[in-house]
C-alpha positions as CSV (number, residue, x, y, z in Angstrom):
1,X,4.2,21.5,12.5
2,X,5.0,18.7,14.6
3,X,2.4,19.6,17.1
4,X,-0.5,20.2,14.3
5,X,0.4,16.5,13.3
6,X,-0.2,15.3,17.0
7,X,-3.2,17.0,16.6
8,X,-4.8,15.6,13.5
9,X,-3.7,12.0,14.3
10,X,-4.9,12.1,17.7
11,X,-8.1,13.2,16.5
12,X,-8.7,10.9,13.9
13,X,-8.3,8.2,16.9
14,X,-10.6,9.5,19.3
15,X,-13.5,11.4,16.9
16,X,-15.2,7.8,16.2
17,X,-15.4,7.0,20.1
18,X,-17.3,10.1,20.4
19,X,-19.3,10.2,17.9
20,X,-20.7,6.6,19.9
21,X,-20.8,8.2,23.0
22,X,-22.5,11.4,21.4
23,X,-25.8,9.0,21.8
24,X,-27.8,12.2,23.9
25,X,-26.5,15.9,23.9
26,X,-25.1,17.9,26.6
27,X,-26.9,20.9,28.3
28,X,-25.2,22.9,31.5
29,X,-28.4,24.9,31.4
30,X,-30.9,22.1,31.6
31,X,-32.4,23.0,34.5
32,X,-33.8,25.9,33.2
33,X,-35.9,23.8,30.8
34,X,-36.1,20.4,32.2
35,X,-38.4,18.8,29.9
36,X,-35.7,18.7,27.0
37,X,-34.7,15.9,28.9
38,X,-38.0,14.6,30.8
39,X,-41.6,14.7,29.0
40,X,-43.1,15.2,33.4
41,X,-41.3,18.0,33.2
42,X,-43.9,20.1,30.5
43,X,-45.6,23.2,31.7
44,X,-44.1,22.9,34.9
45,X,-43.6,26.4,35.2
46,X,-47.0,27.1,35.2
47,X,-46.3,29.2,31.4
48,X,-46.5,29.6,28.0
49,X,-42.7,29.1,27.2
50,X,-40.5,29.6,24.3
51,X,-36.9,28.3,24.6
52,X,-33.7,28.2,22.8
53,X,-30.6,27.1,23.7
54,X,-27.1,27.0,21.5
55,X,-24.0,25.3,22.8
56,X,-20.5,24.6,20.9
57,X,-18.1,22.1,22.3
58,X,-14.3,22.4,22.1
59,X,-14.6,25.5,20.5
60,X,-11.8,25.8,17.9
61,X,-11.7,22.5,16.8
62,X,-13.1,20.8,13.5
63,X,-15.8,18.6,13.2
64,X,-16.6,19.3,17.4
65,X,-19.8,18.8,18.4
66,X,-22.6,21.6,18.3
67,X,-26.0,21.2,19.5
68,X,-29.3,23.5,18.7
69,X,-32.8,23.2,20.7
70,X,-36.0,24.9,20.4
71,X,-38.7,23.9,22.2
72,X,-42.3,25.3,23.5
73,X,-44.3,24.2,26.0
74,X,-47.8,25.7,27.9
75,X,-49.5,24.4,31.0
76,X,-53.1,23.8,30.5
77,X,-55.1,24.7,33.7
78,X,-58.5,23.5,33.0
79,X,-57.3,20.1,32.3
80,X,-54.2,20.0,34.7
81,X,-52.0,19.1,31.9
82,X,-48.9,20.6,30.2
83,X,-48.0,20.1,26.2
84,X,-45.0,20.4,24.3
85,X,-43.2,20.5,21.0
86,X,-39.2,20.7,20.8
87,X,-37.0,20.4,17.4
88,X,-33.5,19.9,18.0
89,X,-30.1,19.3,15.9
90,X,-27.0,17.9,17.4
91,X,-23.6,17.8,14.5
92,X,-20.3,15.9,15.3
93,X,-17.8,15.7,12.7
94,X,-20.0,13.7,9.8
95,X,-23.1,13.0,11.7
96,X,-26.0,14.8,12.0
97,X,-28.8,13.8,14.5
98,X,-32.1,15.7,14.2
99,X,-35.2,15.2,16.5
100,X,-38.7,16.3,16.4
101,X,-40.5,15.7,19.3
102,X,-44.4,15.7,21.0
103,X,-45.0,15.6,24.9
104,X,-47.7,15.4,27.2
105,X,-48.2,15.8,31.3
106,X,-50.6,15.1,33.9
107,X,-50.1,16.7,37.0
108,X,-51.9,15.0,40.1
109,X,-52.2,17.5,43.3
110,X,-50.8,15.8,46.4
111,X,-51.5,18.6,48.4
112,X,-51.8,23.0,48.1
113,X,-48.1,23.1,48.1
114,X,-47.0,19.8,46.5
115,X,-47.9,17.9,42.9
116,X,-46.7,15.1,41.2
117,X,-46.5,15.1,37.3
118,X,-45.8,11.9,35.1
119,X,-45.2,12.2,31.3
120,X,-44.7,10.5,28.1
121,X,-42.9,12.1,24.4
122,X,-43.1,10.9,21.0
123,X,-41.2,11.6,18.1
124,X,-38.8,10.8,15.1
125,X,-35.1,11.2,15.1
126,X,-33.3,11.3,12.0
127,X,-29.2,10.6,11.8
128,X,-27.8,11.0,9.0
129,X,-23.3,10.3,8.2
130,X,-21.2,11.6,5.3
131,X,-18.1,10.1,5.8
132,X,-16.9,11.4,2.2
133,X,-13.4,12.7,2.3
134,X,-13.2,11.1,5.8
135,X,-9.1,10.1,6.5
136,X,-8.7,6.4,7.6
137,X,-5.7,4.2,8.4
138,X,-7.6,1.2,7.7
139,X,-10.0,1.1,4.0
140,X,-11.4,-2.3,5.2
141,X,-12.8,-1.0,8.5
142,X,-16.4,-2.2,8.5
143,X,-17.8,0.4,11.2
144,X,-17.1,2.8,8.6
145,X,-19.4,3.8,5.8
146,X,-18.9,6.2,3.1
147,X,-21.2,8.4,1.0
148,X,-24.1,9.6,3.1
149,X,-26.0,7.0,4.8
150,X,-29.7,8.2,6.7
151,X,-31.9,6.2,8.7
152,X,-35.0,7.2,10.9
153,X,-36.5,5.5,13.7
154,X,-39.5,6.5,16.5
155,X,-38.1,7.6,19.7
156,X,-40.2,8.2,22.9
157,X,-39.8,8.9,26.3
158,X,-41.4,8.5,29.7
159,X,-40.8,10.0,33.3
160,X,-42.2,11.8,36.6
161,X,-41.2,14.6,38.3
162,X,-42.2,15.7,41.9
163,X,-42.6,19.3,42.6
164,X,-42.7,20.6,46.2
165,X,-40.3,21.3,49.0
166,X,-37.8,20.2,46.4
167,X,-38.1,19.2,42.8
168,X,-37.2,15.2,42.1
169,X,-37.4,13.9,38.8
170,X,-36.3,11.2,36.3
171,X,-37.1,9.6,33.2
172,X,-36.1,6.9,30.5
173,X,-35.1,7.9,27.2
174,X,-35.2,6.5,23.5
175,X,-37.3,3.4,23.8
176,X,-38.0,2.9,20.5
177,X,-34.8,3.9,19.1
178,X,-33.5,1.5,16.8
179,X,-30.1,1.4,14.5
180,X,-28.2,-0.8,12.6
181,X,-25.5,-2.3,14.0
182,X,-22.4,-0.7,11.9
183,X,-24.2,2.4,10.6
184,X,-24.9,4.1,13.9
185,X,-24.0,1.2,16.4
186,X,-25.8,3.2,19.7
187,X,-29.0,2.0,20.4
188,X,-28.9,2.4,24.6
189,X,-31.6,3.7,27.0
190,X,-30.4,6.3,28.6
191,X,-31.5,8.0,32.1
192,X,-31.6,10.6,33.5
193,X,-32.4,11.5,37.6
194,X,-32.0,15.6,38.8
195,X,-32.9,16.6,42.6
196,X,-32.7,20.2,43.6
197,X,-34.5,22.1,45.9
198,X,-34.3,26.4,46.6
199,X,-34.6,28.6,50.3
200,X,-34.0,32.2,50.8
201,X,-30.8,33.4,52.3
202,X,-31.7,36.9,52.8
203,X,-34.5,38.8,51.3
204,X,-33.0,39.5,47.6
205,X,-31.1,36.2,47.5
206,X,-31.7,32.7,47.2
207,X,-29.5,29.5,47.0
208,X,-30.6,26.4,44.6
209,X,-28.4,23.1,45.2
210,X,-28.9,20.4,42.1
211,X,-27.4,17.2,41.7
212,X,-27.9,15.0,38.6
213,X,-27.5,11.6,37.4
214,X,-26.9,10.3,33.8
215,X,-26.5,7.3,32.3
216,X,-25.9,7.3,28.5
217,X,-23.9,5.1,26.2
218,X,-23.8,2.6,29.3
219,X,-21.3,5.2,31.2
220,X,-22.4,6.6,34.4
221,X,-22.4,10.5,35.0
222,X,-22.6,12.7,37.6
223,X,-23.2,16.0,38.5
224,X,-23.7,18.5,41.5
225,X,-23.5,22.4,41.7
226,X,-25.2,25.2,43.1
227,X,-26.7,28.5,41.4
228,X,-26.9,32.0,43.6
229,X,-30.7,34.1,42.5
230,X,-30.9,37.3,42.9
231,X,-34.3,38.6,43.1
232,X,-36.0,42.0,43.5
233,X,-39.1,41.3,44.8
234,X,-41.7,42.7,47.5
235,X,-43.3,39.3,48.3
236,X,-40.6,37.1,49.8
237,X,-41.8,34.0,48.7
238,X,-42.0,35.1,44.6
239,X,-38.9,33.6,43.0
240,X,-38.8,36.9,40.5
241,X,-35.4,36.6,39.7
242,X,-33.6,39.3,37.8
243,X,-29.8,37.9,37.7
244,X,-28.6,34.3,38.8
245,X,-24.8,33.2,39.0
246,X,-23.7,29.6,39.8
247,X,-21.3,26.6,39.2
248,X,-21.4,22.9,38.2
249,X,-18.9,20.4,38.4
250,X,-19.2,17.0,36.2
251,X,-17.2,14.1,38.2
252,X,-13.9,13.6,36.4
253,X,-14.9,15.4,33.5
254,X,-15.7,19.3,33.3
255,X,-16.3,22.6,35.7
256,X,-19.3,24.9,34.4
257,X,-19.8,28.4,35.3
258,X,-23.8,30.0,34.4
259,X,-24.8,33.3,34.4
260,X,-28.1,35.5,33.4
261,X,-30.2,38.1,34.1
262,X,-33.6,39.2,33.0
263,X,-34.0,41.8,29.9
264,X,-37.8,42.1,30.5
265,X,-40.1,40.2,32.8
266,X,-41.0,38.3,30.4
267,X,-37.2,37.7,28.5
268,X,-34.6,36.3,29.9
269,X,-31.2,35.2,28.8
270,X,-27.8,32.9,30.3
271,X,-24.9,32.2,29.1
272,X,-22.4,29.2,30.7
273,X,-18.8,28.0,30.0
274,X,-17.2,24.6,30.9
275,X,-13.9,23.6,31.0
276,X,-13.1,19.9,30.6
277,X,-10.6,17.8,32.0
278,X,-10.1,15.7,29.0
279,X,-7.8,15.3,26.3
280,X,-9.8,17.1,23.8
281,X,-11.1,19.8,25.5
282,X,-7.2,20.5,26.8
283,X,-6.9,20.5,23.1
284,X,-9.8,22.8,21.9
285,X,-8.3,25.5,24.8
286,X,-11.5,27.5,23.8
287,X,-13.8,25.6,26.2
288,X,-17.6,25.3,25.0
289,X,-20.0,28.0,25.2
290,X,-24.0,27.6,25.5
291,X,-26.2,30.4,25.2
292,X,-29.9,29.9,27.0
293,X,-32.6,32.2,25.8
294,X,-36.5,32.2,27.3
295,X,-39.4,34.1,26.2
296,X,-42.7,33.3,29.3
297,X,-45.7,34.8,29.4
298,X,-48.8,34.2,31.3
299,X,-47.3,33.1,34.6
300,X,-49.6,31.8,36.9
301,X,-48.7,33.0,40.7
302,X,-51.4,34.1,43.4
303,X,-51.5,36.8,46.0
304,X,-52.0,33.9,48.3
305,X,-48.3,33.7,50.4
306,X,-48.2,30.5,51.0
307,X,-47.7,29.8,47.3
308,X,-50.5,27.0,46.4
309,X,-50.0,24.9,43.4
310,X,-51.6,26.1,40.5
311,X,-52.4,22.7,39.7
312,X,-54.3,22.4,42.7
313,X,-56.4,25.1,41.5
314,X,-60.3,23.5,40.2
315,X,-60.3,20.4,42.1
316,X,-62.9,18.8,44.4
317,X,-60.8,20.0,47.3
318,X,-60.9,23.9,46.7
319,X,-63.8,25.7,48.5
320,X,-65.4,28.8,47.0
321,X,-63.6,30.5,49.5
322,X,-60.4,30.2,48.8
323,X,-60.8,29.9,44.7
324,X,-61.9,33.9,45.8
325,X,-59.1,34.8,46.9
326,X,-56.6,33.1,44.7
327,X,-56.0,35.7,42.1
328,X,-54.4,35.9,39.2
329,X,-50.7,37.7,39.5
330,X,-48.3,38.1,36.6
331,X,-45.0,38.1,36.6
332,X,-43.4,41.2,37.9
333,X,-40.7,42.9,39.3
334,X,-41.8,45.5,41.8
């Protein structure tokens, strides 16, 4: 009983400095859909996407945070651009934050193998508090409210991302969020910068190194890893992976372990795990799960084997000659 009480008054410390620093949710598996997090990143896998992605933090423990995101995107090759809707739901103890969400890309052809994409997002997030039934050592606190209390403010985003011998990206979050100062005291800009590149190792294996950067809440995060592909493929340079397994390790804060494999060409799934090194996740002891899910169809790749851009497909420097040759492959596996 003594330990339960540890528990419950260590949590009722700690929940409201969370729920402050809860200002933009956590993804391990962002990199497999990049522009949850930056609006350059749409259509930039030459698709028509669907995504979903589930994640529950500190498993086992009440009122822990849990995050849903559904998003689409489709790259638009007559106008080089890429489009994007994403609705997503993030719940920590009382609070509710709920996004909808608009984004656009240009992508600029640097060269056959290299383009540079910048993007903007629009949207409306709505965060909402019930802090009924909520304990409290102190009835005169002012940063708490109770009864439910909802606000709504525009929220947009802006970034670039570089995709060539390595992918290099970044972008500025929630300008135009605003909140009132006791009610939902965040209102920080938060960033975000990723780097990670990909080379075969043998035929039917490839290595991808990423390293990230976050700032949000005015704390500085970062993160590096690794994830393994393996791919059954009979063009070497056709990233057609069927199962991937890698690693990520937050400074001072939590190991993450992904996982997935491909159910159809076109479906795939991954799953990840992270155990933190901080009080509350020693608490939870069931670690926080996240479950990535991708329907893509109409991949654009070419029989071409040096891999030009789509994006540099229709432009003033193509010759008849070589928009000939480039045809049309769909994704496959043999």
């Amino acid at each position: 009983m003594k330990q339960y009480t540890y528990i419950l008054c260590f949590l009722l410390n700690v929940m409201p400095v969370v729920v402050h620093a809860q200002s933009d949710f956590d993804l391990s598996q962002r990199f497999f859909n990049e522009a949850i997090y930056n609006p350059a990143a749409t259509g930039n896998t030459f698709t028509t996407g669907f995504y979903l992605q589930l994640r529950k933090q500190w498993a086992g423990l009440d009122g822990a945070p849990t995050t849903e995101v559904f998003s689409v995107d489709t790259y638009l090759e007559r106008f080089l651009s890429g489009i994007g809707f994403s609705i997503t739901g993030d719940q920590i103890g009382f609070t509710n934050t709920y996004t909808a969400r608009a984004a656009y890309s240009f992508f600029i052809p640097i060269s056959d193998k290299a383009i540079l994409s910048l993007g903007a997002s629009a949207g409306l997030i709505n965060r909402n508090k019930n802090a009924n039934g909520a304990l409290v050592d102190d009835l005169n606190d002012g940063e708490l409210y109770f009864g439910n209390v909802s606000e709504f403010s525009p929220d947009f985003d802006f970034g670039f991302e570089f995709h060539g011998f390595m992918k290099l990206g970044a972008s500025i979050r929630h300008l135009g969020r605003q909140s009132s100062r006791n009610t939902f005291p965040d209102n920080s800009k938060n960033i975000w910068a990723y780097v990670s590149t990909r080379f075969n190792i043998i035929h039917d294996l490839s290595f991808e190194p990423t390293a990230s950067y976050m700032r949000r809440n005015g704390i500085n995060r970062y993160e590096v890893g690794g994830i393994f592909y393996f791919k059954k493929s009979s063009v070497p340079r056709f990233y057609n992976d069927r199962f991937w397994l890698g690693g990520m390790y937050r400074f001072n804060d939590q190991y993450s372990i992904l996982a997935g494999f491909h159910i159809t060409p076109k479906l795939r799934i991954g799953y990840s795990f992270d155990y933190g090194m901080r009080e509350l996740s020693i608490i939870s002891k069931g670690g926080t799960h996240e479950i990535f899910i991708a329907w893509q169809f109409n991949r654009i790749f070419y029989k071409d084997r040096q891999m030009e851009c789509p994006a540099y497909r229709n432009t003033e420097y193509d010759t008849k000659e070589k928009k000939d040759r480039l045809e049309k492959l769909y994704y496959q596996f043999y």
